[in-house]
C-alpha positions in Angstrom: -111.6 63.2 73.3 -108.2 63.9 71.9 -104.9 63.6 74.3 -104.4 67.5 74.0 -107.9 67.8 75.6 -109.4 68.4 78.9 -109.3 65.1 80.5 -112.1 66.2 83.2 -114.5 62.7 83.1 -117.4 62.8 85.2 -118.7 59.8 86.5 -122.3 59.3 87.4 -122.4 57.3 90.4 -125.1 58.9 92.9 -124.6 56.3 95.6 -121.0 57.5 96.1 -119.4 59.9 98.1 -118.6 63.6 96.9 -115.3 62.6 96.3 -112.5 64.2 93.6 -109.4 62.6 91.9 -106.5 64.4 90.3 -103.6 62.5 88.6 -100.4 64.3 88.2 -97.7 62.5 85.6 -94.5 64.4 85.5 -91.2 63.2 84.3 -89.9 61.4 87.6 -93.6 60.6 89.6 -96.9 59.4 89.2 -99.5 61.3 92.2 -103.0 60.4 92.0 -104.7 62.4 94.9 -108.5 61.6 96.1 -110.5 64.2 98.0 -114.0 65.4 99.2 -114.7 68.8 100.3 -114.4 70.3 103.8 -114.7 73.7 104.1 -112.7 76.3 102.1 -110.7 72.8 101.2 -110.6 69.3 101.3 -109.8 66.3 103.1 -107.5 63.8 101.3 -109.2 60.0 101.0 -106.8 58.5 99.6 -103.0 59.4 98.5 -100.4 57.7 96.0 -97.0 58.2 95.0 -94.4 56.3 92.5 -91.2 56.9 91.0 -91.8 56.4 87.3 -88.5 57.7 85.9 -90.9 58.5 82.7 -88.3 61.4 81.5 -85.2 58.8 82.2 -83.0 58.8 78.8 -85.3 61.8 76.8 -82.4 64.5 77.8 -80.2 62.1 74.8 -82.8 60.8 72.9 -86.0 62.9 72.8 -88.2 60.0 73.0 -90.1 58.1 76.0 -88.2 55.2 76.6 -89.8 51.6 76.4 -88.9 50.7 79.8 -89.8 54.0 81.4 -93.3 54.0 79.3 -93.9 50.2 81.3 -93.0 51.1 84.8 -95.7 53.9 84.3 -98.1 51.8 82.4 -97.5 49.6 85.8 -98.1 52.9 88.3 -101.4 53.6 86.4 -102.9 50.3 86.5 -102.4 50.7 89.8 -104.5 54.3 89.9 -106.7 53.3 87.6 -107.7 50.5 90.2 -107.8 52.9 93.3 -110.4 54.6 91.2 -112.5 51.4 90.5 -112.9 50.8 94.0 -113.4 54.4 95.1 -116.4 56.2 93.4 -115.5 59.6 92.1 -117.5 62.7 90.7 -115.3 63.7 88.5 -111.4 62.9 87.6 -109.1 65.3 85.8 -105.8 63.6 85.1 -102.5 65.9 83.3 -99.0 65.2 81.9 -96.3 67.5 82.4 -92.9 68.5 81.0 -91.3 64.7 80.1 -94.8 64.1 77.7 -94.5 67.9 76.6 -91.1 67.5 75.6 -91.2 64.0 74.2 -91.6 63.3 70.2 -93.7 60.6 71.2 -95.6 61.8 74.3 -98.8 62.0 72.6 -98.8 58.6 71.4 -97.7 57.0 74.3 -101.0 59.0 76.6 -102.9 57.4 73.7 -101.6 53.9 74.7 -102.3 55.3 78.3 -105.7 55.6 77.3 -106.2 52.2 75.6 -104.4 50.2 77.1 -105.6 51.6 80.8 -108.5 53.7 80.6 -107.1 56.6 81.4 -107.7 60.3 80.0 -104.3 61.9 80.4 -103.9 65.9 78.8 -100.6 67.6 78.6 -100.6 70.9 80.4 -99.2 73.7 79.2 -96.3 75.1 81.7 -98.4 77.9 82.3 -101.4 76.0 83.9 -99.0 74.2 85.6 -97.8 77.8 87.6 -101.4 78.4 88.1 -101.9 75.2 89.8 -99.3 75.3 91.6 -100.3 79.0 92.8 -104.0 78.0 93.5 -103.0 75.1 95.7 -100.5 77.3 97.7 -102.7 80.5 97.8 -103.6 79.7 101.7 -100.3 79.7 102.8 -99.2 83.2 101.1 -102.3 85.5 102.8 -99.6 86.5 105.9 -96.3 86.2 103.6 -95.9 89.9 102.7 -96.0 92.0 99.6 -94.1 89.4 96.7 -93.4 86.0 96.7 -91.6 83.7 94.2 -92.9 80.4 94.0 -90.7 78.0 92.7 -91.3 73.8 91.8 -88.4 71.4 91.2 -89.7 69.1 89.2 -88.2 65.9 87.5 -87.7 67.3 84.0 -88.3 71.4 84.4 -88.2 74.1 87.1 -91.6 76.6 87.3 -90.9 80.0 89.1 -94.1 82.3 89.3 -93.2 86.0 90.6 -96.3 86.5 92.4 -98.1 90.3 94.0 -99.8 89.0 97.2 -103.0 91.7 99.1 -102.3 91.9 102.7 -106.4 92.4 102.4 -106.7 88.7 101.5 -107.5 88.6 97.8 -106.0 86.1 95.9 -102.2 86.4 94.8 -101.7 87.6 91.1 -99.2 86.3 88.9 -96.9 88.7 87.9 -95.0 86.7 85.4 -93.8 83.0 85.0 -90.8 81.0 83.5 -90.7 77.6 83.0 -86.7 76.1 82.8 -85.9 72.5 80.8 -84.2 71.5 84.0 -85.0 69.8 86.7 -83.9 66.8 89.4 -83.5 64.2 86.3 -82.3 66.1 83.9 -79.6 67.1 85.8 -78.8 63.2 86.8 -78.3 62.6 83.2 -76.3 65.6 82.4 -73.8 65.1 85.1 -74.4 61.8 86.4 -74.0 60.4 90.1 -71.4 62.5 91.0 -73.6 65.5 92.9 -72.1 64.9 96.0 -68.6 65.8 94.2 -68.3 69.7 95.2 -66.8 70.8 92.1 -69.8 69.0 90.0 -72.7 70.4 92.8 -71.3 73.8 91.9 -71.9 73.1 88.3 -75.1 72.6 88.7 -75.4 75.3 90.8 -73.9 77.3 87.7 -75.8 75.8 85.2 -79.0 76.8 87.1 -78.3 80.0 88.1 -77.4 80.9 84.2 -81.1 80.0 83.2 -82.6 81.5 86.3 -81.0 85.6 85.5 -82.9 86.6 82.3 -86.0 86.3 84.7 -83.9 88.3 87.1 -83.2 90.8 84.6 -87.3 91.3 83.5 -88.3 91.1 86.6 -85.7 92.8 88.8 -86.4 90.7 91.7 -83.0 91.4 93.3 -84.2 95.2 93.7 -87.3 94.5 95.5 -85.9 91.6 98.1 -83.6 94.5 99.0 -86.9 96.7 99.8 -88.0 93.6 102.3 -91.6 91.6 102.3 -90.4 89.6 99.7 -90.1 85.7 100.9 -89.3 82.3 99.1 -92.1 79.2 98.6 -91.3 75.9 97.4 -93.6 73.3 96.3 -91.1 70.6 95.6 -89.5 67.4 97.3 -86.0 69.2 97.5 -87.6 71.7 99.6 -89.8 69.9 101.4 -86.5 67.2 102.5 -84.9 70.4 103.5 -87.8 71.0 105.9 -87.4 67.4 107.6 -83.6 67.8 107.7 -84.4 71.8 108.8 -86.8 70.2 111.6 -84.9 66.9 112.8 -88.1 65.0 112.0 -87.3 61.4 112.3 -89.6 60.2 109.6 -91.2 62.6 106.9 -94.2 64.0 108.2 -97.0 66.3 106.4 -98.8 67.7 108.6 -95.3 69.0 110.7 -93.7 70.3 107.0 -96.2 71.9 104.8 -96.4 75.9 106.1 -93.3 75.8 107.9 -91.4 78.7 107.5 -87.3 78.1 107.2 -85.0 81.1 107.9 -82.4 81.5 105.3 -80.0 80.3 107.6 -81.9 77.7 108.6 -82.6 76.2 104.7 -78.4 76.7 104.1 -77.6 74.8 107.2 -80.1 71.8 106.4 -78.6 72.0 102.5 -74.9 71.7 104.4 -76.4 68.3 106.3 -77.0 66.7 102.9 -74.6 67.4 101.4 -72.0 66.1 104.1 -74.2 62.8 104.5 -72.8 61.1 101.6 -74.4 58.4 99.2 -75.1 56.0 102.1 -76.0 58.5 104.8 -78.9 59.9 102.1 -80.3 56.0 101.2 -80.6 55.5 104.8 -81.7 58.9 106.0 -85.9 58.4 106.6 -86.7 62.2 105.0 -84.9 60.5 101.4 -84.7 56.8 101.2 -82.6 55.0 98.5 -85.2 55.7 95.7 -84.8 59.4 96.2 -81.5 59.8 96.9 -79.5 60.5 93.5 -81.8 63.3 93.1 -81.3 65.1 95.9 -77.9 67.0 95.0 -79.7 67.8 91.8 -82.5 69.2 93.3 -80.8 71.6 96.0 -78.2 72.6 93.1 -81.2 74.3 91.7 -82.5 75.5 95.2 -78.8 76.8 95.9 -79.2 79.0 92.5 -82.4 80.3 93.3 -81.5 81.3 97.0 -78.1 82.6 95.6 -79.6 85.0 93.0 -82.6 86.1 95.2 -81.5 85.7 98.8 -85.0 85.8 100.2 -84.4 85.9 104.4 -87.4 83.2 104.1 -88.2 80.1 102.6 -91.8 78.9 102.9 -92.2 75.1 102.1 -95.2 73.7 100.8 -96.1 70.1 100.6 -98.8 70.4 98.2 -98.9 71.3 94.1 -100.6 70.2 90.9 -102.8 67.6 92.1 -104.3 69.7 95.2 -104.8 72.3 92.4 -106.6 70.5 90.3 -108.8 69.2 93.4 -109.3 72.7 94.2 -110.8 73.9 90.5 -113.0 71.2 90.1 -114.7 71.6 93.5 -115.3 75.3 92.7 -116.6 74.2 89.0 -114.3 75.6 87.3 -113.6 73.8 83.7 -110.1 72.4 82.9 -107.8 75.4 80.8 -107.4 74.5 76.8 -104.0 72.6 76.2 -101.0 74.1 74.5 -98.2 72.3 72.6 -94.7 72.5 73.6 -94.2 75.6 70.8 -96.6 77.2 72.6 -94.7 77.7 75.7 -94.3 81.4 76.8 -91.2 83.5 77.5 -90.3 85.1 80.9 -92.2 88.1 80.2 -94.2 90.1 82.6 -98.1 89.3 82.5 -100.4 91.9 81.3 -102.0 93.9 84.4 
């Protein structure tokens, strides 16, 4: 099977549980996510998460660097050894924007593969919308008429403007955009100094530039005006915004995926983080000290969306690719053909 492949493998091992796994490399984590079915869902078996730093140094170079490629090498040993002591029927495991963009992305999933066992396709930015949407499709059945679904990821920003059916069908995707901007990219285009409010606004700018010829197909603007149009975001910036939002004293699922923020509410919990400083955001329980440089990046991009579409509500969803992928392969559905980077749409509408 080539890297550009669906890397759905099935495992025949009838004395094990009906369990699913779904690995999710981007450009700053590596999620591997193990599930059986319950219901209209799942429950989750087992859970991992690392900071990789995969896309750290491609925003200069347009390579993977060696470093980077070992610390994920490391994480997926680590997966790959999860799975050997947990049967599964079938694995699908994808690459994101940092291998999309990377010269030698493709070689490197092939060392993946070699060296670790490992299947690993690159997505197109498309299918990586979708996912997104079919993980978060329970959450937007009360949310109104339109919805723009955002993810702030390490290397790129997806934004979906989505039709939802007050009659419970499931949302349709209106049309998509995927920006070459995300938490680390913005680290290595403006450094450290996030917390600096003449830099944050910067970003802000920076973001907000890429986000209006979506604005301008799409007209978004017009229809928040008209009302029943609310905010979701899959992303750690949004979901940190919940804890801070909520008080929470340690970061907690099950009280921050679903929660609905105010817009008031999201701006005031943006304010707190800002005014913690460096140390304050190490120490703070919702961040940590791994975390913490990306967190001015990442609400720099949340602060351009909200400006551009002020939205009166934010939905945040602690949930994306890998509950996505959990979700297709339980209903049977096979893995989407890859694309290559040059096939990477515009932001024009879908077709009805």
């Amino acid at each position: 099977m080539s890297d550009h492949a669906a890397a759905v493998s099935s495992v025949d091992r009838r004395q094990g549980p009906m369990a699913y796994a779904a690995l999710d490399l981007g450009t700053n984590n590596c999620r591997l996510l193990v599930g059986a079915p319950a219901g209209d869902g799942f429950r989750v078996l087992e859970s991992f998460s690392r900071i990789v730093r995969l896309g750290e140094g491609l925003e200069g170079c347009g390579e993977l660097s060696a470093p980077a490629m070992e610390r994920t090498l490391d994480a997926l040993r680590g997966c790959a050894a999860r799975l050997e002591r947990r049967p599964v029927r079938a694995l699908r495991a994808i690459a994101t924007e940092a291998c999309r963009r990377a010269a030698n992305g493709p070689a490197f999933l092939r060392r993946v593969r070699d060296e670790v066992g490992l299947d690993i396709s690159i997505i197109s930015s498309r299918e990586e919308v979708e996912l997104a949407l079919d993980s978060c499709a329970p959450l937007l059945r009360d949310a109104g008429r339109r919805a723009i679904l955002f993810d702030i990821g390490g290397g790129s920003t997806e934004l979906a403007w989505i039709r939802l059916d007050p009659g419970g069908a499931r949302p349709q995707l209106i049309g998509y955009v995927s920006l070459p901007l995300g938490v680390v990219t913005l680290v290595e285009r403006y450094g450290d100094r996030g917390l600096d409010p003449a830099v944050f606004e910067a970003m802000v700018e920076d973001a907000t530039a890429r986000l209006r010829n979506f604005e301008t197909i799409h007209r978004i603007g017009a229809e928040i005006r008209q009302g029943g149009v609310g905010l979701l975001g899959t992303s750690g910036t949004v979901t940190t915004l919940a804890g801070i939002a909520l008080d929470l004293p340690r970061y907690s699922r099950p009280m921050v995926d679903g929660v609905v923020l105010s817009a008031e509410a999201a701006r005031a919990a943006l304010a707190r983080l800002r005014a913690y400083g460096r140390e304050g955001l190490a120490a703070h329980p919702c961040v940590g000290p791994e975390r913490a440089e990306f967190v001015m990046p990442g609400c720099a991009i949340f602060a351009a969306i909200h400006r551009l579409w002020p939205a009166p509500t934010v939905m945040v969803a602690d949930r994306g690719l890998r509950e996505g992928m959990l979700l297709r392969m339980m209903r049977g559905e096979p893995a989407r053909p890859n694309r290559r980077r040059s096939d990477q749409p515009s932001a024009a509408p879908l077709p009805a």
